[in-house]
C-alpha positions in Angstrom: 100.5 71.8 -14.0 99.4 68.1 -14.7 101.2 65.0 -14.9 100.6 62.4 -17.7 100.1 59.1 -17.1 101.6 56.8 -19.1 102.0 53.4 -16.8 98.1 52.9 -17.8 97.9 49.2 -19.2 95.8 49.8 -22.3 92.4 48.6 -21.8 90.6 45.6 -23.8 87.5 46.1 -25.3 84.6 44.1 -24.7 82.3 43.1 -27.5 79.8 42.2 -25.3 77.0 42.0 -27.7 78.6 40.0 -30.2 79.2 37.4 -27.5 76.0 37.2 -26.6 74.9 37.2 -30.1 77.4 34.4 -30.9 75.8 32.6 -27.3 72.4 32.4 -28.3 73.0 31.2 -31.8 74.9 28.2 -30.0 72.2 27.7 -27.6 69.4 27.7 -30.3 71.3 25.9 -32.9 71.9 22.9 -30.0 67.8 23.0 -29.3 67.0 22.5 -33.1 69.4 19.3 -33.3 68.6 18.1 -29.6 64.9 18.4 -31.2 65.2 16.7 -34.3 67.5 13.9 -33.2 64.5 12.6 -30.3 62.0 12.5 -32.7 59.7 9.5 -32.4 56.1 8.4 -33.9 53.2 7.4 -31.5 51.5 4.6 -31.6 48.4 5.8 -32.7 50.2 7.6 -35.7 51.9 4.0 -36.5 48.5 3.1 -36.3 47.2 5.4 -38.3 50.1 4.9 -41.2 49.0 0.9 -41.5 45.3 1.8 -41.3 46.0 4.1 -44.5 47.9 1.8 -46.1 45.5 -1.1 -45.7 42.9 1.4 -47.2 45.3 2.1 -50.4 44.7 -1.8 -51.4 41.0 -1.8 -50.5 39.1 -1.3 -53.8 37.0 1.8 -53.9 33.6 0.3 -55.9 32.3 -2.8 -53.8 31.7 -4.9 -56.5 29.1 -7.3 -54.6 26.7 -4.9 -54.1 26.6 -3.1 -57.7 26.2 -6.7 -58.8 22.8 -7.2 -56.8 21.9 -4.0 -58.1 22.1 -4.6 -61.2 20.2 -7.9 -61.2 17.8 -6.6 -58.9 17.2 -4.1 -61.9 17.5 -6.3 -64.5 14.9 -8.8 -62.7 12.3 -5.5 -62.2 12.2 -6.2 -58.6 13.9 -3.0 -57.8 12.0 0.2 -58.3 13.8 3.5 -58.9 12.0 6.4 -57.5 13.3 9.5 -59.3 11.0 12.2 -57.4 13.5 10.8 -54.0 16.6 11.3 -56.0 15.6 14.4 -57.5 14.8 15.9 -54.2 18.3 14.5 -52.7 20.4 16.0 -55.5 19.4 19.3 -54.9 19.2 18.6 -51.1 15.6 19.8 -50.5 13.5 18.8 -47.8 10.0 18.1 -48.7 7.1 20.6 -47.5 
């Protein structure tokens, strides 16, 4: 003979994994705006930024010196020696 039970408060289940699933998503999702809301530039990045910028405007050709060039040409007072810029275009060192 057995007796059955039925006084037995029924039992809730646990979903444990979803919990913790649902926990670390939280935790990481608060990290990744915690880390982007602190962000801040360095001074030598800002640095860096107005050194670039300051470069944009700087003109690339320096227009003083292809000027004395060309005079220094145009006068005959500068000699071109092609055998040295031959050799330094195709980056050979002479025997």
């Amino acid at each position: 003979m057995f007796n059955q039970i039925s006084d037995a408060v029924p039992v809730k289940s646990l979903d444990t994994d979803n919990r913790l699933k649902t926990r670390n998503q939280e935790k990481i999702k608060n990290l990744i705006e915690d880390a982007s809301s602190h962000v801040s530039i360095s001074d030598t990045s800002k640095q860096l930024e107005a050194l670039k910028n300051s470069l944009k405007e700087v003109s690339e050709i320096n227009e003083a010196r292809v000027l004395y060039f060309k005079s220094e040409i145009a006068l005959g007072n500068y000699q071109i020696d092609s055998d040295k810029i031959a050799m330094n275009m195709l980056n050979v060192e002479p025997a």
